[in-house]
One Martini backbone bead per residue (centre of mass of N, CA, C, O) as a GRO file, in nm:
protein
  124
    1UNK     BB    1  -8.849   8.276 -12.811
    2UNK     BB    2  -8.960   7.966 -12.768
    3UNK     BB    3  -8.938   7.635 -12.687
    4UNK     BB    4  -9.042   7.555 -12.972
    5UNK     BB    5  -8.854   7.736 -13.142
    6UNK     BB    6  -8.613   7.615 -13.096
    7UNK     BB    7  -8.624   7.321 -13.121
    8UNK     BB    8  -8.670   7.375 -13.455
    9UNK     BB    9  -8.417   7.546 -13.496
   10UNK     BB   10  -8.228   7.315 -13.390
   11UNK     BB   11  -8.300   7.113 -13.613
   12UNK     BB   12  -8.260   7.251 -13.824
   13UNK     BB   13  -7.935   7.283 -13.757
   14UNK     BB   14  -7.902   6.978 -13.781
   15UNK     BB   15  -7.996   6.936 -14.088
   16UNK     BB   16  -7.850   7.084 -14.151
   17UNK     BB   17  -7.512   6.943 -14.160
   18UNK     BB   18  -7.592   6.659 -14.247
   19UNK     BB   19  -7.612   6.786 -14.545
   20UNK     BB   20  -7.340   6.896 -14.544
   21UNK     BB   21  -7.195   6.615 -14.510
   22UNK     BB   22  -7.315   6.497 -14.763
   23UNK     BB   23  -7.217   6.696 -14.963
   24UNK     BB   24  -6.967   6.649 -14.984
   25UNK     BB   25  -6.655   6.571 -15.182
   26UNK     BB   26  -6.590   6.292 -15.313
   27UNK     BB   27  -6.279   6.312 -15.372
   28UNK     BB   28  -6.200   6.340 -15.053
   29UNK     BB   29  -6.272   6.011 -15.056
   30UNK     BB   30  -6.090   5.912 -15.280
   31UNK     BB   31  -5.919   5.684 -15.433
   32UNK     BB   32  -5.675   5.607 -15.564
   33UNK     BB   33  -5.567   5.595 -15.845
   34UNK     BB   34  -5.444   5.325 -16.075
   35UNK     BB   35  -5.228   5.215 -16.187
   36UNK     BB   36  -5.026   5.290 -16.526
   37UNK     BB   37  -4.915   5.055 -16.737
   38UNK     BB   38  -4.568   5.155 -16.889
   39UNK     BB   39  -4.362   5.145 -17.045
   40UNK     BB   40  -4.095   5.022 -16.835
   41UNK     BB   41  -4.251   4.884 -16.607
   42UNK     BB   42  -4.385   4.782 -16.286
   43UNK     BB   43  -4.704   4.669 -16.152
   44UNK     BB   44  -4.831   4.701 -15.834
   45UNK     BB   45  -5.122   4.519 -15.660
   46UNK     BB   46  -5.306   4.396 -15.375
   47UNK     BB   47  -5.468   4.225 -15.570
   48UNK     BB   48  -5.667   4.112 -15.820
   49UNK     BB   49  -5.687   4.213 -16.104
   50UNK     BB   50  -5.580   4.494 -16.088
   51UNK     BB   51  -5.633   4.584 -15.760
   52UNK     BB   52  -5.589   4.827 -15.548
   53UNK     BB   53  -5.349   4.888 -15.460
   54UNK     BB   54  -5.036   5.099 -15.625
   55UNK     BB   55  -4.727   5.038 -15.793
   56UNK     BB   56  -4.449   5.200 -15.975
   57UNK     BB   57  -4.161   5.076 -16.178
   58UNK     BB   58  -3.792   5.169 -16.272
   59UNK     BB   59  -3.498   5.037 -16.359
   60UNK     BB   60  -3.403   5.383 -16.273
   61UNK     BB   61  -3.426   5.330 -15.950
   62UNK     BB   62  -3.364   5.047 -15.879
   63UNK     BB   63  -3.371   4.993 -15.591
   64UNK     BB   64  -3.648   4.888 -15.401
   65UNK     BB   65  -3.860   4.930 -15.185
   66UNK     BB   66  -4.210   4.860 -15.107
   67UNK     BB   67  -4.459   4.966 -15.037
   68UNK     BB   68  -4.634   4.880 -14.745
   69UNK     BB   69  -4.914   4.778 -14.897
   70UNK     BB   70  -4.713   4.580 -15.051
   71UNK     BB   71  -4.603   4.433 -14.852
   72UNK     BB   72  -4.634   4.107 -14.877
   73UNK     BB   73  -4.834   4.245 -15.110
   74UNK     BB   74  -4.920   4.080 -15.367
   75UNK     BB   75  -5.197   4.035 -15.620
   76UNK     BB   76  -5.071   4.178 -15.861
   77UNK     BB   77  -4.859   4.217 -16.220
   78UNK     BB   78  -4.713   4.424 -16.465
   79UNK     BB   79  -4.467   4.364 -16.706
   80UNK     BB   80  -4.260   4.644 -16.891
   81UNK     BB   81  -3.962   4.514 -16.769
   82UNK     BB   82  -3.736   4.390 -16.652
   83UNK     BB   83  -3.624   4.236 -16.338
   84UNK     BB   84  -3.685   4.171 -15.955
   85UNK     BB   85  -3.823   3.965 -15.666
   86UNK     BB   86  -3.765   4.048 -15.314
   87UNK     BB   87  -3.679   3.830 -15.056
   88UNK     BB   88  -3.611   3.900 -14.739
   89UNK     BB   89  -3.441   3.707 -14.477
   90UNK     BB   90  -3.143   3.814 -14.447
   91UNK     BB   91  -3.008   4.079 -14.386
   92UNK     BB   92  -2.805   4.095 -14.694
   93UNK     BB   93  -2.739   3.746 -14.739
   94UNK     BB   94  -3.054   3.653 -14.746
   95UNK     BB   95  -3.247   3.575 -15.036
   96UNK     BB   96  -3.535   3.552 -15.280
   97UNK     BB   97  -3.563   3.537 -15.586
   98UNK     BB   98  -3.763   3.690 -15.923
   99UNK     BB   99  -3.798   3.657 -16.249
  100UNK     BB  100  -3.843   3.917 -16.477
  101UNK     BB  101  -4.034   3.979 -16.782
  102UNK     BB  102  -4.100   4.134 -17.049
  103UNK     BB  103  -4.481   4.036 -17.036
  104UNK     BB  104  -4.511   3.963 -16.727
  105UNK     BB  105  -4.781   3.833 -16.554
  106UNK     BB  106  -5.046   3.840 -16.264
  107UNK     BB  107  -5.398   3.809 -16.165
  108UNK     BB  108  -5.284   3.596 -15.940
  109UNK     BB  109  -5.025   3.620 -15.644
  110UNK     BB  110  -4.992   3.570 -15.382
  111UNK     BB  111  -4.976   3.276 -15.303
  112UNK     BB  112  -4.743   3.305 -15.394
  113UNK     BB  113  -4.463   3.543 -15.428
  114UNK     BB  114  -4.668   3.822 -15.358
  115UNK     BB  115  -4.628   3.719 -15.050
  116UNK     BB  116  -4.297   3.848 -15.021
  117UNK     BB  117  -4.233   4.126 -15.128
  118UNK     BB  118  -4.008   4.378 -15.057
  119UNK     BB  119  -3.825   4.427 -15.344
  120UNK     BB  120  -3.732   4.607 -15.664
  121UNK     BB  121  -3.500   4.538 -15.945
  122UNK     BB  122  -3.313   4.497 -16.198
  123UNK     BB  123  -3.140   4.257 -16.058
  124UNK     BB  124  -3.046   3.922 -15.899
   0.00000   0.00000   0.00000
């Protein structure tokens, strides 16, 4: 093979990865789908609007603390069950809480409690 031709094998094997990589499987860099509030749960999202990180939780959890992409970083919830939503100043013995009840949502929260968020509970 010339090396006229060998550079344009080169090419032509370097334009086929680069397709190859633009073909990848969308899916594997989708991401996680977004929580869906049900019957039972309290669901926070990182964003406001019910967008961004997700995660539920439910009373029969007991206490939770909340997953790091939400630790003081809740910008929005839905409770379809009472709760507590739990500040620690310092653990045990001092603490900040808000009661939730079945019904209660905020489609922008970050700026109130849901930045302080750290875990969430049966009761205060």
């Amino acid at each position: 093979m010339t090396t006229r031709g060998t550079r344009i094998a080169t090419a032509a094997g370097a334009i086929g990865l680069v397709i190859l990589a633009c073909a990848a499987p969308v899916s594997a860099a989708a991401p996680q789908a977004p929580a869906v509030s049900r019957a039972g749960d309290i669901c926070l999202w990182s964003d406001s609007d019910y967008t961004g990180a997700s995660w539920c939780w439910n009373p029969g959890n007991g206490y939770v603390d909340v997953p790091p992409a939400l630790h003081d970083n809740v910008g929005s919830f839905t409770a379809h069950a009472d709760g507590c939503f739990i500040n620690w100043i310092h653990v045990p013995d001092r603490k900040e809480t808000r009661v939730v009840r079945d019904g209660d949502y905020r489609k922008v929260y970050k700026d109130d409690f849901g930045g302080k968020i750290d875990a969430v509970a049966p009761s205060c």
